[in-house]
C-alpha positions as CSV (number, residue, x, y, z in Angstrom):
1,X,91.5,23.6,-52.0
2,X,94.5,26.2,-52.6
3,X,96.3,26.3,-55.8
4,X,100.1,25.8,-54.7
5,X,102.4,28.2,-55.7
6,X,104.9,27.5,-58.5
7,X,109.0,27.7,-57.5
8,X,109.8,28.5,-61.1
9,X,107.8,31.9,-61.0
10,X,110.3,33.9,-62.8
11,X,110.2,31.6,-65.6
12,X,107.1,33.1,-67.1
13,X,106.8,35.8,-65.8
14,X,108.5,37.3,-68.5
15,X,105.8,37.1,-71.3
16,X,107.1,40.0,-73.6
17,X,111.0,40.0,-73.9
18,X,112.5,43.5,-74.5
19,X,109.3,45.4,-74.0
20,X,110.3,47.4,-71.2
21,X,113.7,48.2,-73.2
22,X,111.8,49.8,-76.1
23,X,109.1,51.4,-73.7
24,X,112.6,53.3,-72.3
25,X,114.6,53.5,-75.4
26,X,117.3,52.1,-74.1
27,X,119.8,50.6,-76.8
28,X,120.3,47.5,-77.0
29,X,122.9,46.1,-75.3
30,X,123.1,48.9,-72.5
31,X,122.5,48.1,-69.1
32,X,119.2,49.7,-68.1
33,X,119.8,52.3,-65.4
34,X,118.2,51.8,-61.9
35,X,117.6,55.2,-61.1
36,X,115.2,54.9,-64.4
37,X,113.9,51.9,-63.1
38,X,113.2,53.3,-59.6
39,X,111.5,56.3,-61.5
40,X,109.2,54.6,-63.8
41,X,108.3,52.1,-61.4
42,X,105.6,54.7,-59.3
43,X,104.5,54.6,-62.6
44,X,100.7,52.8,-63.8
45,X,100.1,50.2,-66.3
46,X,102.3,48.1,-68.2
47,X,105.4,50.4,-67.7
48,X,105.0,50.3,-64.4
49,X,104.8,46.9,-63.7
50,X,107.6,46.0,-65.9
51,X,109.7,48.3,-64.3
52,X,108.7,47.1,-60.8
53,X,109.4,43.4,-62.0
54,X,112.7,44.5,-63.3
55,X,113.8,45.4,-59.8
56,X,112.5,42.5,-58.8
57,X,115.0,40.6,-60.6
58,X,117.4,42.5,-60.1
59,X,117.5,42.5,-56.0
60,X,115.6,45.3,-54.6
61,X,112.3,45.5,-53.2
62,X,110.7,48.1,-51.5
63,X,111.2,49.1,-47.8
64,X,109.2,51.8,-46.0
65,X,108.5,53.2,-49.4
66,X,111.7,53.0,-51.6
67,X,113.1,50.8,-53.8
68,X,116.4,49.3,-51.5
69,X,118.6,47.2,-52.9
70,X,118.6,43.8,-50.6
C-alpha cells in the first residue's frame, strides 16, 4: 500500500530554523538575496538543499535548468 502524501509538507520541512542564515552570514533581519540563493543552490549537501528549499518557498522552481521565478 502507498504512504499518502501529507498537504502540510512545508510544515516540517523546516527542521533547523536560521541555519541556512548563518551558513550565508546574512544578518539577521535582512532579506536573503536570491541571486545568493540561486548560487548556492548548484551547490551539495546541506547548503545546497537549504538553499534549494528556500526558493522553493519562495516561488521559483527550476525550468530548463534555471531557477525562474513562477
Amino acid at each position: 500500500m502507498a504512504r499518502r502524501r501529507s498537504k502540510r509538507w512545508m510544515k516540517g520541512a523546516v527542521k533547523k530554523p536560521g541555519a541556512l542564515r548563518r551558513q550565508l552570514g546574512t544578518k539577521t533581519g535582512k532579506k536573503i538575496p536570491v541571486s545568493q540563493l540561486i548560487a548556492n543552490a548548484g551547490k551539495k549537501g546541506k547548503l545546497g538543499s537549504r538553499a534549494r528549499l528556500a526558493l522553493v518557498f519562495r516561488g521559483y522552481r527550476k525550468v530548463k535548468g534555471r531557477w525562474r521565478k513562477k
